[in-house]
C-alpha positions in Angstrom: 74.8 -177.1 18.1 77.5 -180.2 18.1 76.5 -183.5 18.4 73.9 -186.7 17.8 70.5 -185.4 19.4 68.7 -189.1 18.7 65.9 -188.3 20.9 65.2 -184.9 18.5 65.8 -186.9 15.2 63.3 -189.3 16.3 60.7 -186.9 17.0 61.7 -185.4 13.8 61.3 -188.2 12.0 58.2 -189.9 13.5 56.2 -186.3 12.3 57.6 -186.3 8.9 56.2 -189.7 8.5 52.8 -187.6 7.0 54.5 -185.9 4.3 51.6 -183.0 3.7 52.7 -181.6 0.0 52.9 -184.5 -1.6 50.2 -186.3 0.3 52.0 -189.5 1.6 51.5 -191.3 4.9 54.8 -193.8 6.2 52.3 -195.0 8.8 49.1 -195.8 6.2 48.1 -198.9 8.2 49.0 -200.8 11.3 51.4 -203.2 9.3 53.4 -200.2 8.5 53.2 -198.4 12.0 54.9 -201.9 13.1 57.1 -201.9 10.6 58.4 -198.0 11.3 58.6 -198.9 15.0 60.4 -201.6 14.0 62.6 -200.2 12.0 63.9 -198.0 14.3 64.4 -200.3 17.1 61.6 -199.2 19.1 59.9 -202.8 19.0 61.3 -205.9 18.2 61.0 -207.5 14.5 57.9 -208.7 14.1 55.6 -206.8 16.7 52.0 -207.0 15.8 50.1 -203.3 16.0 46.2 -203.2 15.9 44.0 -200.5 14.4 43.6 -198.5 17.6 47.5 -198.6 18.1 47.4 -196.1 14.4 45.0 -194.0 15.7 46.8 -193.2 19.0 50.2 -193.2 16.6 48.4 -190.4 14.4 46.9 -188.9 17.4 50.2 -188.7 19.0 52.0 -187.5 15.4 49.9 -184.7 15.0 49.7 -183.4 18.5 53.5 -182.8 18.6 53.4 -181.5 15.1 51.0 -179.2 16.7 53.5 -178.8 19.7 56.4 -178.2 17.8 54.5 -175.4 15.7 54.1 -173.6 19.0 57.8 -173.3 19.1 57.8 -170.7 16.9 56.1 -168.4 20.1 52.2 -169.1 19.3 51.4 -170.8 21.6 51.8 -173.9 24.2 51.3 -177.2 23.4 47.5 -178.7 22.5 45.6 -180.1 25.7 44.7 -183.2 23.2 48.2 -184.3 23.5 48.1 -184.8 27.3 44.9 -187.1 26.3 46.9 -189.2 23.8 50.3 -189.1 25.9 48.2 -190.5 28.7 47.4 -193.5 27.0 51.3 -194.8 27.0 52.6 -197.3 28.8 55.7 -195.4 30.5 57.6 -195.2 33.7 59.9 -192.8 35.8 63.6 -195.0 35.9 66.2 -193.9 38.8 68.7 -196.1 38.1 70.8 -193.4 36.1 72.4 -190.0 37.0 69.1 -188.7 36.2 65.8 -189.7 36.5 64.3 -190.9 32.4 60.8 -191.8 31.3 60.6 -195.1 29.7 58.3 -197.6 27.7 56.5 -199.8 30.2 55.4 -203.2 28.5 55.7 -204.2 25.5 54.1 -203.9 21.7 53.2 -201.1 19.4 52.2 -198.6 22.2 55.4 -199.6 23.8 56.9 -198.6 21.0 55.2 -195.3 20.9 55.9 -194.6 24.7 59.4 -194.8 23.5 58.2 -191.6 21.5 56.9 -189.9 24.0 59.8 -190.7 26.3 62.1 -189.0 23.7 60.4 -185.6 23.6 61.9 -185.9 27.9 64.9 -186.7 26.6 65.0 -183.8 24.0 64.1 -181.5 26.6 66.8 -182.6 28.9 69.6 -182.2 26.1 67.7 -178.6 25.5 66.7 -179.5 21.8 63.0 -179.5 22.3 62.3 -176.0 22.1 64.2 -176.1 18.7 61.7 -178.7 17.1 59.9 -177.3 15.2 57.2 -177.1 12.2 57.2 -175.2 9.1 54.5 -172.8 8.8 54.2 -172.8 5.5 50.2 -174.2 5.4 51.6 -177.0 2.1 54.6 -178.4 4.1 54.3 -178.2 7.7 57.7 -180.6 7.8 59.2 -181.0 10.9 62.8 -179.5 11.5 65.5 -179.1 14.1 66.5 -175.2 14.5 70.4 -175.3 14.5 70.7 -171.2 13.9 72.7 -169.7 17.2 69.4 -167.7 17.8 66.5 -169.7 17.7 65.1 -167.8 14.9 64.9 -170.0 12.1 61.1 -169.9 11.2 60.8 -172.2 7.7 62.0 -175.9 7.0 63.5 -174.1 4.0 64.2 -171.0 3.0 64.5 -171.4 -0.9 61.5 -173.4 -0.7 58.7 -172.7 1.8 60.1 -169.3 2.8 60.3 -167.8 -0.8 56.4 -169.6 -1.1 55.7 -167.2 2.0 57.2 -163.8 1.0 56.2 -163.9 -2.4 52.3 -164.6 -1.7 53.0 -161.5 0.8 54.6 -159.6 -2.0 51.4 -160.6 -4.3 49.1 -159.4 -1.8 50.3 -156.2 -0.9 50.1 -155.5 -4.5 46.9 -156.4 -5.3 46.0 -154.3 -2.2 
C-alpha cells in the first residue's frame, strides 16, 4: 500500500483517542473534544462543543471501534452506529469527479460529520476494510492493515499477539 490515506489516519486516530491499557481518554470533556477537532482542522480555533456533542463523539468512537473489529470477519458493523451517524450534519457534494459526503453546518458535530465523511472516503480509496481493531481484550488500538493479504490480526505482534498465544499456550496446559 503506497501513499497518504488521510481519511484512514483520521479514523485511526479519532479511535485511539480512548487508549484502553493504560486508561486515558484525549476527549475527557467537551473542551478537549473541541480542542482535538480543532487540532486537526476539522473546526476552526476556537469552536465551542457542549456536553451532548462528547456523548455523540464517544458514541460515534466506539461504534467504529466496534466496526473496525468486524474487519477481522466477525461480523458487520453495529446497528447503534447508524443511530449515532444519523445525528450528523452531512451532505452528498457533486461538484467533483465523484460524488463525497461532507459536513453540513458548522460546530463540534460539524466537526464530527467530517468523521463520518472520512470513513466514505476510506472506502473509496479501498482502505476501510483494512481498519481495523486489535483483539486483544487490554488494547483494542486501532490500526491500518498494510500486509499484501489482509491478514494482519493484532496492532502488534511482539506485544498484543505474544499476550494472545501465550494465555493460549497456558491454557492448553492447564487443560
Amino acid at each position: 500500500m503506497t501513499g497518504t490515506h488521510r481519511a484512514a489516519v483520521l479514523l485511526r486516530d479519532f479511535v485511539n483517542t480512548r487508549d484502553v491499557e493504560v486508561g486515558s481518554d484525549e476527549l475527557g470533556g467537551p473542551r478537549r473534544l473541541a480542542d482535538w477537532l480543532a487540532g486537526r482542522g476539522l473546526v476552526p480555533a476556537g469552536t465551542p462543543a457542549r456536553d451532548a456533542d462528547l456523548r455523540l463523539a464517544l458514541d460515534l468512537r466506539e461504534g467504529l471501534r466496534a466496526a473496525m473489529l468486524a474487519h477481522h470477519g466477525t461480523g458487520g458493523a453495529p446497528a447503534a452506529l447508524d443511530g449515532v451517524l444519523a445525528e450528523l450534519p452531512v451532505r452528498v457534494a457533486l461538484g467533483g469527479p465523484a460524488p463525497t459526503l461532507t459536513a453540513a453546518g458548522t460546530g463540534a458535530r460539524a466537526g464530527l460529520a467530517r468523521v463520518a465523511a472520512a470513513v466514505v472516503e476510506s472506502a473509496a480509496d479501498g482502505t476501510w476494510p483494512r481498519l481495523k481493531v486489535c483483539p486483544e481484550a487490554t488494547c483494542a488500538w486501532a490500526f491500518l492493515d498494510t500486509s499484501k493479504n489482509r491478514s494482519r490480526t493484532w496492532c502488534s505482534m511482539r506485544v498484543c499477539g505474544n499476550r494472545t498465544k501465550t494465555r493460549a499456550y497456558r491454557a492448553r496446559r492447564r487443560a
